[in-house]
C-alpha positions in Angstrom: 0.0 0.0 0.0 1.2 3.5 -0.8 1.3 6.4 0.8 1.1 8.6 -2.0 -2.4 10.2 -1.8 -4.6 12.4 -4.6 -3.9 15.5 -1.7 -0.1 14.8 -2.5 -0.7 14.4 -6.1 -2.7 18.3 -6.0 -0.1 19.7 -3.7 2.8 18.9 -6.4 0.5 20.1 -9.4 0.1 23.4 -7.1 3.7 24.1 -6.6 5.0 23.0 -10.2 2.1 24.9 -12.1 3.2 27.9 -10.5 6.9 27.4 -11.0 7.2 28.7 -14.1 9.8 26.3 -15.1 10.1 25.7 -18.9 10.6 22.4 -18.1 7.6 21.1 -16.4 4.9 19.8 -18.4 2.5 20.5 -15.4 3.7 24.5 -15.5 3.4 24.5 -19.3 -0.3 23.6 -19.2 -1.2 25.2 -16.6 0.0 28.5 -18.2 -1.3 27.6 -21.7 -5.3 27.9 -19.7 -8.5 26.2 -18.9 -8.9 25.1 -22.7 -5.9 23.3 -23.6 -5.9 21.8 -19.9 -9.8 21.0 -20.2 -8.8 19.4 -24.2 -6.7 16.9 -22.5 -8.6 15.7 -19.7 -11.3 14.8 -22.1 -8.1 13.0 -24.1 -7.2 11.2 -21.3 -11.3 10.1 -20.3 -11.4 8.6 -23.9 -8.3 7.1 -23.2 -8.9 5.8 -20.2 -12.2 4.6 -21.5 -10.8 2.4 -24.4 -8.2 0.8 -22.0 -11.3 -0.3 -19.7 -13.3 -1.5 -22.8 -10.0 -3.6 -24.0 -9.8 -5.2 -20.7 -6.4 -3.7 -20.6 -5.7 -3.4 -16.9 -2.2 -2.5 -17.4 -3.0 0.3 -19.4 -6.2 1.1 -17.5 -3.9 1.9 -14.5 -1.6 4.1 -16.7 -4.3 6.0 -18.3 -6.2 6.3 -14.9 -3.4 8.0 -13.3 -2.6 10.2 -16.5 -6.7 11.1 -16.2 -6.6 11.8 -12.3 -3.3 14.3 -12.6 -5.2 16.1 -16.1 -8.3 16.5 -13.4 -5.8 18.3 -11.0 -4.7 20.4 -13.4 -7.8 21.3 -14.4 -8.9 22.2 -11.1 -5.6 23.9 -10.5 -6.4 26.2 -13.6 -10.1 26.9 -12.4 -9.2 27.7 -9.0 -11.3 24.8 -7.3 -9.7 22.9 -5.0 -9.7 19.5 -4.4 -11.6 19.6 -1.5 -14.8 20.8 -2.6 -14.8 17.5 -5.2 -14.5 15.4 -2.5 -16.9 17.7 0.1 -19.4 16.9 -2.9 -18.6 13.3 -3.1 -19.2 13.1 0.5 -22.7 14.6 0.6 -23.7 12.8 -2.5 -22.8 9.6 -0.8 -25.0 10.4 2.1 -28.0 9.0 0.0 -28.5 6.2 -2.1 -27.3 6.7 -5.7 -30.4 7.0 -7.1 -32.3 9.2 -4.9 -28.8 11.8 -5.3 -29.6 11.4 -9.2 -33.1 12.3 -9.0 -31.9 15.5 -7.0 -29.5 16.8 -9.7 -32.6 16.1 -12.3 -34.7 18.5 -10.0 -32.9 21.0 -8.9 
């Protein structure tokens, strides 16, 4: 079992987005804005998709972690920090799935 925790993971993106070095890919995106970071989350979701419908678990792992840092980038760039996705997770799990659905769909 790791240590290494999604926190970590948006603490890093955090310090190396705002580094400015020309040799982070992290600071590079983050400076190039919400669309090019946004464009390749959505690369890495079909991605991450195909290696799920191959039954690659290998490369479902790969792509998984390639989608979860894009998603912290993402959030970086928007300002929203990790914490609110997972306050949000934890009040939608305080009710079955389906009656959390049926919320979203009315309100």
């Amino acid at each position: 079992m790791t240590g290494f925790s999604l926190n970590d993971l948006e603490r890093i993106v955090a310090e190396r987005a705002r580094s400015g070095d020309a040799d982070s890919w992290t600071a590079k995106l983050y400076a190039s804005g919400m669309e090019r970071a946004a464009k390749k989350l959505g690369e890495e979701a079909v991605e991450t998709v195909i290696a799920a419908v191959k039954g690659d678990a290998k490369e479902l792992v790969s792509e998984s972690a390639d989608l979860l840092y894009h998603l912290l980038v993402v959030l970086a760039v928007a300002g929203v920090p990790f914490s609110d996705v997972l306050k949000e997770l934890e009040r939608r799990t305080a009710q079955s799935g389906i009656a959390e659905k049926a919320s979203r769909s009315q309100g």
